[in-house]
KEVEXBA-240505 format. One record per residue (C-alpha): residue number from 1; residue in one letter; y, x, z. Coordinates in steps of 0.5 Angstrom, whole numbers. Each point is the difference from the previous one (the first is absolute). Example, Ala and Ser with C-alpha at 12.3 -4.5 7.8 and 13.67 -1.06 7.14 Angstrom:
# KEVEXBA-240505
1:A:-9:25:16
2:S:7:2:-2
This chain:
# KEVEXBA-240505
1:X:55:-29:26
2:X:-5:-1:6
3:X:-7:0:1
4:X:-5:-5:0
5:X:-7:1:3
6:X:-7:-3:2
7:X:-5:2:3
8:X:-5:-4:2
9:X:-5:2:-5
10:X:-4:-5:-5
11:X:4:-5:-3
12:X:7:3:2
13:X:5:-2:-4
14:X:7:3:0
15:X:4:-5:-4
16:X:-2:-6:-4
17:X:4:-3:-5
18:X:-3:-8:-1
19:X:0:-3:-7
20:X:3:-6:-3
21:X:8:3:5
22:X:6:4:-4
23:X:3:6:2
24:X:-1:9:-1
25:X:-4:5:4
26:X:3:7:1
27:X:-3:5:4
28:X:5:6:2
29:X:-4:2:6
30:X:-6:1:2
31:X:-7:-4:0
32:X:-6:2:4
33:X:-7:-4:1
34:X:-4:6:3
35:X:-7:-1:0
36:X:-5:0:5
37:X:-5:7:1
38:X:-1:6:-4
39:X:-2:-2:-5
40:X:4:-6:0
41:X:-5:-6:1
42:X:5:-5:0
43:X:0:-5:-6
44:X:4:-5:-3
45:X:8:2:3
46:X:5:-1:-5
47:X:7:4:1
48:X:3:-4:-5
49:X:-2:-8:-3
50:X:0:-5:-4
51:X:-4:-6:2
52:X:0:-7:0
53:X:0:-7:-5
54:X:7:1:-6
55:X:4:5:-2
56:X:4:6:3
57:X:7:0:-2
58:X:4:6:0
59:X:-1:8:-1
60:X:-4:4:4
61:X:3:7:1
62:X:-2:7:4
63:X:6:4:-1
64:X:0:8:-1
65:X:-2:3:8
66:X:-4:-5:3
67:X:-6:0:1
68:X:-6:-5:1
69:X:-7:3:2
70:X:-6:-5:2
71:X:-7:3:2
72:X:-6:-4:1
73:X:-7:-3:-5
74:X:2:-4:-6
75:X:7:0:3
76:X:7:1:-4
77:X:7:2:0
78:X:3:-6:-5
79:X:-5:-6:-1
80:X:2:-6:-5
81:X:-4:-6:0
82:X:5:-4:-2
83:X:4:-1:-7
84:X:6:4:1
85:X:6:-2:-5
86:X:4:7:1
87:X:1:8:0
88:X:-5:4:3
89:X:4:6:1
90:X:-4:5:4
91:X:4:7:3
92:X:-1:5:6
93:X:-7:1:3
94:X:-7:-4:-1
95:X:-5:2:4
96:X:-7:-4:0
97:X:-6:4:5
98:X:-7:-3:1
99:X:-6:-2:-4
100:X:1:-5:-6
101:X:7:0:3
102:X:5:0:-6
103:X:8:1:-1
104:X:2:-7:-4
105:X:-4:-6:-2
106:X:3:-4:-4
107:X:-5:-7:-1
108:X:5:-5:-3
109:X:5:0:-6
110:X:6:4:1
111:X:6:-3:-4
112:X:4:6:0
113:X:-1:7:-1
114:X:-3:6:4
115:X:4:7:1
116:X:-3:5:5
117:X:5:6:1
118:X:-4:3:6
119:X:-7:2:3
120:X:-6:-4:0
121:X:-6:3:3
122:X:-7:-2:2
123:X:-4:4:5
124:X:-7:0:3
125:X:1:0:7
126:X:-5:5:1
127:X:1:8:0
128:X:-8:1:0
129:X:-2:7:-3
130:X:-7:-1:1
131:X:-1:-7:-3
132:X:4:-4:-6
133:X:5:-4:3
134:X:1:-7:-1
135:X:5:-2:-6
136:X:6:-4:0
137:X:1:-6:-5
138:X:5:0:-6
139:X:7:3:2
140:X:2:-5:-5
141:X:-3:-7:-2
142:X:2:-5:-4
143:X:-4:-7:-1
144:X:6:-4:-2
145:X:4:0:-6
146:X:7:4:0
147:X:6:-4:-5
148:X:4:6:1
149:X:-5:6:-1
150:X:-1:6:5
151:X:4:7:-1
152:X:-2:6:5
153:X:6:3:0
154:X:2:8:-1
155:X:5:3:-5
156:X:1:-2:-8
157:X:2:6:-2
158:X:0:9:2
159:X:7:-1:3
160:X:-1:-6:3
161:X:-1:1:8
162:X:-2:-6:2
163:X:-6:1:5
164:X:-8:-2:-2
165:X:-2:-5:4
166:X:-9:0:1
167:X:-6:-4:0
168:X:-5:4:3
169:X:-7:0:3
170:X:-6:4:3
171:X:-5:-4:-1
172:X:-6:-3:-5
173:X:4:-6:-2
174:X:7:-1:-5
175:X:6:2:3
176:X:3:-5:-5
177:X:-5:-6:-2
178:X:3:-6:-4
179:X:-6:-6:-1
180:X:-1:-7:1
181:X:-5:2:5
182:X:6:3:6
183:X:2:-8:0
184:X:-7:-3:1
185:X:-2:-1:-8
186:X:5:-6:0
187:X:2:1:-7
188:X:2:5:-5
189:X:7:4:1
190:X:5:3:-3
191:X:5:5:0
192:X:6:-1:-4
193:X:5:5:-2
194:X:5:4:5
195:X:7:0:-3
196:X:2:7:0
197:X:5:3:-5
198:X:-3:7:-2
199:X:-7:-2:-1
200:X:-1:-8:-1
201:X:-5:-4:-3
202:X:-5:2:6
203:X:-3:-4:5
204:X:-2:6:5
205:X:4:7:1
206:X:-1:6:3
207:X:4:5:1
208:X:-2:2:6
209:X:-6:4:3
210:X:-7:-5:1
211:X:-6:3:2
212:X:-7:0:3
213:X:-2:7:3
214:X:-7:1:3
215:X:-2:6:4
216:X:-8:-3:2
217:X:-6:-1:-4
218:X:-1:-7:-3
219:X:7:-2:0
220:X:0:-2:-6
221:X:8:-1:-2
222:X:4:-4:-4
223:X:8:0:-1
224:X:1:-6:-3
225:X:-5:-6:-3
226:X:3:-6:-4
227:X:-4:-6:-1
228:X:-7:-1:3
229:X:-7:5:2
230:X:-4:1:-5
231:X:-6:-5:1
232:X:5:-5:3
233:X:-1:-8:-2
234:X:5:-4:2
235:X:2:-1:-7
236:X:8:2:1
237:X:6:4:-3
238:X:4:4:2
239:X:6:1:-5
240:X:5:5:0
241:X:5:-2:-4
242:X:3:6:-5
243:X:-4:5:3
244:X:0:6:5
245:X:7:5:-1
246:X:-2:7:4
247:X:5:4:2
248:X:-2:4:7
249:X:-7:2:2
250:X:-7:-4:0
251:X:-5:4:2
252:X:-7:-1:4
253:X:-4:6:2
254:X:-7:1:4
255:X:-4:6:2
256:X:-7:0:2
257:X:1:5:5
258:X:-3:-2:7
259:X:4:6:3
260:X:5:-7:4
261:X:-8:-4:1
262:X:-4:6:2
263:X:-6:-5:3
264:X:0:-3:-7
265:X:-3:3:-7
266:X:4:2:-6
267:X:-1:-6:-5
268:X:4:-1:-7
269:X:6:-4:1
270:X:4:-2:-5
271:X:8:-2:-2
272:X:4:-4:-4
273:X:7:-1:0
274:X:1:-6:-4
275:X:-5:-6:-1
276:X:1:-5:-6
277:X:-4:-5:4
278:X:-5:-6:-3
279:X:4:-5:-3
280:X:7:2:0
281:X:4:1:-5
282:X:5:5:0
283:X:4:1:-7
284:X:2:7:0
285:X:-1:6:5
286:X:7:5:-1
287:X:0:6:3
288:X:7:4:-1
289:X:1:8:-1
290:X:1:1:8
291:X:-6:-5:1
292:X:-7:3:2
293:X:-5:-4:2
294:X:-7:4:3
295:X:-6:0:2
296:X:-5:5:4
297:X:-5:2:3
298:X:-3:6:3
299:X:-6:3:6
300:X:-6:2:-2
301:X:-3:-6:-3
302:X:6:-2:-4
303:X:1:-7:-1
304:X:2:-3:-8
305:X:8:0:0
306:X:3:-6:-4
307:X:8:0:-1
308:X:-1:-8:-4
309:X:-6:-5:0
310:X:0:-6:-4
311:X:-6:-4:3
312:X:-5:-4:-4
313:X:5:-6:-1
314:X:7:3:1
315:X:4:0:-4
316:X:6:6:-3
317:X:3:0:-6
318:X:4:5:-1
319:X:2:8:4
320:X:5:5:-2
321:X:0:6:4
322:X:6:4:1
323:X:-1:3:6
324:X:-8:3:3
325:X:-6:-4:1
326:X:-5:5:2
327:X:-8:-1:3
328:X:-3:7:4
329:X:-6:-1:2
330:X:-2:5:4
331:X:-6:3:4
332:X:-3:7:3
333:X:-7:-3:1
334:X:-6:4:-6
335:X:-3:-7:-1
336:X:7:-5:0
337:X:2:-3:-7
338:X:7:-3:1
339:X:3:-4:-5
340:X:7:-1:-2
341:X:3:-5:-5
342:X:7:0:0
343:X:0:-7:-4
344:X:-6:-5:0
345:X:1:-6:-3
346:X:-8:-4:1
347:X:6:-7:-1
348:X:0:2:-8
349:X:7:-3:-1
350:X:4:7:0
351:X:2:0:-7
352:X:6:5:0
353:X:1:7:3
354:X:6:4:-1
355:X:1:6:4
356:X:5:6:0
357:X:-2:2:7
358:X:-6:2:2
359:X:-7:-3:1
360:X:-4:5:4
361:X:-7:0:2
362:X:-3:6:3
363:X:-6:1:4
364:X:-3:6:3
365:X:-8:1:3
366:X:-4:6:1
367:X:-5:-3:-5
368:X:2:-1:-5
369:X:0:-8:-2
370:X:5:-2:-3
371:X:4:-7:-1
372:X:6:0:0
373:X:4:-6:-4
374:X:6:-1:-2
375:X:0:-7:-3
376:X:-6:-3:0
377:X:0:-7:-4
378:X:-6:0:-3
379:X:-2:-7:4
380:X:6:-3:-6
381:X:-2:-4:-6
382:X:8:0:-2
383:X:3:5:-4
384:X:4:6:4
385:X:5:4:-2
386:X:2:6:4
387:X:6:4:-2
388:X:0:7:5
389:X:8:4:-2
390:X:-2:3:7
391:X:-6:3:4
392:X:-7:-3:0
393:X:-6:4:4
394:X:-6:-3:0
395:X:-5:-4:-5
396:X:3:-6:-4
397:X:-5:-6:0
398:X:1:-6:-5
399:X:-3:-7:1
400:X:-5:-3:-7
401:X:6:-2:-4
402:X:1:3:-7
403:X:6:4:-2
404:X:2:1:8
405:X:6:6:-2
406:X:2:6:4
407:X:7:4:-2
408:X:2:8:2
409:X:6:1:-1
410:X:5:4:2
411:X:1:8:1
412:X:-3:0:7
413:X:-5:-7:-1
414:X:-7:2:2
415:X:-6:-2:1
416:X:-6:4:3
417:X:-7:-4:0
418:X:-4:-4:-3
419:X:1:-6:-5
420:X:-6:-5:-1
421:X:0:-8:0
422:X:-6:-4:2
423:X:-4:-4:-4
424:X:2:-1:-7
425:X:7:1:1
426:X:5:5:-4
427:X:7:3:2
428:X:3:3:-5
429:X:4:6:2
430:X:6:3:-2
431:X:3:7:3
432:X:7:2:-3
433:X:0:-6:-6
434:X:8:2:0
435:X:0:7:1
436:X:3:0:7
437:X:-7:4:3
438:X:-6:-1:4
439:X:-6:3:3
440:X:-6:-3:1
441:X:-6:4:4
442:X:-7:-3:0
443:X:-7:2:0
444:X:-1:-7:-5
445:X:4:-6:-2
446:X:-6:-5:-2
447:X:1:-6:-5
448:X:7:1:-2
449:X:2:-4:-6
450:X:5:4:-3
451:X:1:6:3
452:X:7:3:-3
453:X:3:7:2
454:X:7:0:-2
455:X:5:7:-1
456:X:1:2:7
457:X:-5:-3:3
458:X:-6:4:2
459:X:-7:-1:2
460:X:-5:5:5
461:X:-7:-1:-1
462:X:-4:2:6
463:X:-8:1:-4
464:X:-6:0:4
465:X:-8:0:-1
466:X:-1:-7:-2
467:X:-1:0:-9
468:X:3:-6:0
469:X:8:-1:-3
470:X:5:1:6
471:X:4:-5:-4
472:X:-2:-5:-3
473:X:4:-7:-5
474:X:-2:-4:-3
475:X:6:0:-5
476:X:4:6:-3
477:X:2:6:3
478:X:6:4:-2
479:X:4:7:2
480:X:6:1:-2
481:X:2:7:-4
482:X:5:1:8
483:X:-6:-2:4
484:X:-4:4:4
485:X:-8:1:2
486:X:-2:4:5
487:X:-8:1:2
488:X:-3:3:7
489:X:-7:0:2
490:X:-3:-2:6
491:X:-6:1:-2
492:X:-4:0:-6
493:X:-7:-2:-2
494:X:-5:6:0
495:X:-4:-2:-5
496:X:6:3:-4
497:X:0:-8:-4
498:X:6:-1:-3
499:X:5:-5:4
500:X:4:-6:-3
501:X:7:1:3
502:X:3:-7:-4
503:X:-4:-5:-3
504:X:4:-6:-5
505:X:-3:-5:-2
506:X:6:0:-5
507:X:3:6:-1
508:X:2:6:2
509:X:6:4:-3
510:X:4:5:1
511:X:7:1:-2
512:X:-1:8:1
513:X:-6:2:2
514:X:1:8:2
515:X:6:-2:3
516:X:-1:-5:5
517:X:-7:3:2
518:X:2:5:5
519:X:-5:7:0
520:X:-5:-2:5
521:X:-5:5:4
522:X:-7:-1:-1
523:X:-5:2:6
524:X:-3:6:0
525:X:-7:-2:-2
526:X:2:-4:-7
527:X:3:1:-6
528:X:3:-5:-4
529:X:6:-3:-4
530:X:4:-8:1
531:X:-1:-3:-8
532:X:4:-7:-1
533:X:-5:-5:-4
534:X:3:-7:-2
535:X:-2:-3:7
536:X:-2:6:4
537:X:3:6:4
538:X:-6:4:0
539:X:-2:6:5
540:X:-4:4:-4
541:X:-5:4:5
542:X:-5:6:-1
543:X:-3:3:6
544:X:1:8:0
545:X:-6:4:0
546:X:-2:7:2
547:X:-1:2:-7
């Protein structure tokens, strides 16, 4: 194993590959192509390129203790212009320096598979503390289709020793972008399933670490995109065929803290770890028990935190959550609002999500404004069904459809935020419908169907001064004798009016009514008593006087 080097600046190559020949390449040395000035201004080196008219034949591998490191301006450590029929099996040390530079662009179909066991990182170049530094490009782009799929390797099980490999970034653009667009918009791509014998049927495993992690105001990150921006018009897809598997980490973090750029103002920057792109087609996003995939965001002026994102026009079906999926968005700042959604599908297709794990958004502000979103689904027009036996922390947004479905259950299944759809949709909530227990805690759950709260289950209410119904459905709403309800109080009105704690279109019954109401304690400026009527749960008030 030698050392191979360039250093002549722009345009340096350090090993050309030319199409249309057969062969294999594997680096168990050393590549440098080193950039010239600070920061490099050097553009377009390649350490490693496939180029030329026709086909590469043959595997192009680096092995574990090698190392490739490239600086310079929209240059990169492993390029391929043309179509490769092989493995892309990568290991050891990638390193890409400079402005717009990345790690590995793939332009061209790749017949085979992509495995990475080592560390891919992208850097600026730049090491200013009183300005933004210039960001790197993708750490890993794909623009061509992929037979074989892509795995970012790590262990498969909590015994397993096998080291996590990572894809990873400091800067505004993706650590991982999969789109037409890296390959110049020459047609639509896809990514076929690896072949992995743990977990198969995905086209993209992770099981490592990939992260975008930013430390300047306006570095707005992004771990990992799938399909085209929003707003993109090129009118291609980008099919990942059998989904997403997450075993490892996936995490994006921003800070609008100019503590690392002193000359520049503290501005909201956002983070988002995965992107479900426009028009890409992702069938199901599986995150495994020991999964976690976040997003967050922090500084004086915060940013919004978005873990999932379906753009307008992409498309995922599917999600089932065994590990976390966490959104903290967080601010210092009086004035600053950030927002955290933990999924955000403005696609509409997400019709399915099952979760054991847990699904968290939290946000934290000085002012009080709070926004935090633990599914918003309310661009949908398709039914959804949302099965939580884990933890869901954050408002559950259901799209116009009727009859969408919510189920809590389990002894430890619990939801804690609001409930509502949009426009004329319903979801029909069950909590404890075989017994087995779960807690739901809300301030209200508006255009519910039917609300059913089986034996075990239980339902916190939290009543503040509006006189309108906290809960409201259009069909009936039923307790079982084994139920409970219990009632806190935010605030009241002070004209004393009485409030409409559950309101039904249909009915309202209890099995037991002494029983499943637990003893609540009225504020101190009213007297008042709870009565059932066949649809309301009314609290009725009575201002004290002096007398």
């Amino acid at each position: 194993a030698g050392t191979i080097s360039n250093s002549v600046g722009s345009s340096a190559l350090g090993v050309q590959i030319l199409g249309n020949t057969t062969g294999g390449f594997t680096n168990s040395g050393n590549i440098s192509i080193a950039g010239t000035g600070t920061p490099p201004s050097s553009v377009s080196q390649d350490a490693v390129i496939v180029s030329g008219n026709g086909t590469f034949t043959g595997d192009i591998i680096t092995t574990a203790g090698s190392s490739i490191t490239i600086a310079g301006k929209d240059a990169r450590a492993i390029r391929l212009e043309s179509p490769v029929i092989g493995n892309l099996s990568l290991g050891g040390q990638i390193t890409a320096t400079g402005e717009t530079t990345g790690a590995v662009s793939i332009a061209s179909p790749l017949t085979g598979a992509i495995v990475n066991r080592g560390s891919i990182l992208t850097v600026s170049g730049s090491s200013s503390t009183t300005s933004v530094n210039p960001s790197p490009g993708e750490t890993f782009a794909i623009g061509g289709s992929v037979t074989g799929g892509i795995l970012n390797a790590g262990p498969i099980s909590s015994g397993d020793t096998t080291p996590a490999a990572t894809i990873g970034t400091s800067g505004r653009s993706a650590s991982v972008l999969i789109a037409p667009s890296v390959g110049g918009d020459a047609g639509s791509i896809s990514i076929g399933e690896f072949s992995d014998s743990t977990n198969p049927g995905y086209g993209f495993l992770n099981r490592g670490t990939i992260s975008a992690i930013g430390t300047q105001p306006t570095i707005s990150t992004l771990a990992i995109q799938i399909g085209e921006a929003a707003g993109n018009t090129n009118g291609l897809t980008t099919t990942l065929s059998g989904g997403l598997f997450n075993r490892g980490t996936i995490l994006a973090s921003a800070t609008s803290d100019n503590g690392n750029a002193t000359g520049v103002a503290s501005s909201s920057t956002d983070a988002t770890a995965i992107v479900i792109g426009a028009r890409a087609i992702v069938p199901t996003i599986t995150n495994e028990a020991a999964g976690t995939i976040t997003a967050t965001t922090g500084g004086p002026v915060g940013g919004t935190a978005t873990t999932i994102s379906i753009v307008s026009g992409g498309s995922l079906s599917s999600l089932e959550n065994a590990g976390s999926i966490v959104a903290s968005a967080n601010a210092t700042g009086g004035l600053a609002a950030p927002s955290a959604y933990a999924i955000r599908d403005s696609g509409g297709k997400l019709t399915s999500i099952v979760n054991s794990g847990t699904i968290s958004a939290t946000q934290t502000t000085p002012n009080g404004t709070l926004n935090m979103i633990a599914a918003d689904l309310s661009s949908s027009t398709l039914a959804t069904t949302f099965t939580n036996t884990g933890i869901v922390k954050g408002s559950i947004l259901f799209g116009s459809a009727l009859n969408n479905a919510l189920t809590v259950e389990g002894a430890t299944a619990s939801i804690d935020g609001t409930i509502r759809t949009s426009g004329s949709g319903t979801v029909d909530v069950t909590i404890s419908g075989s017994g087995a227990g779960g807690k739901v805690t809300t301030t209200g759950i508006t255009k519910a169907g039917i609300l059913t709260v089986g034996s075990g289950g239980r339902l916190d209410i939290t009543v503040d001064q509006s006189t309108s119904a906290t809960i409201t459905a259009a069909g009936n709403v039923s307790f079982d004798p084994a139920s409970r309800v219990h009632l806190a109080f935010e605030s009241l009105p002070l004209s004393g009016s009485d409030v409409t704690i559950i309101h039904s279109d249909t009915s309202l019954t209890f099995g037991d009514f002494g029983a499943t109401v637990e003893p609540f304690v009225i504020p101190f400026m009213f007297t008042g008593n709870l009565t059932a009527g066949a649809k309301d749960l009314t609290l009725v008030l009575h201002r004290k006087t002096a007398s």
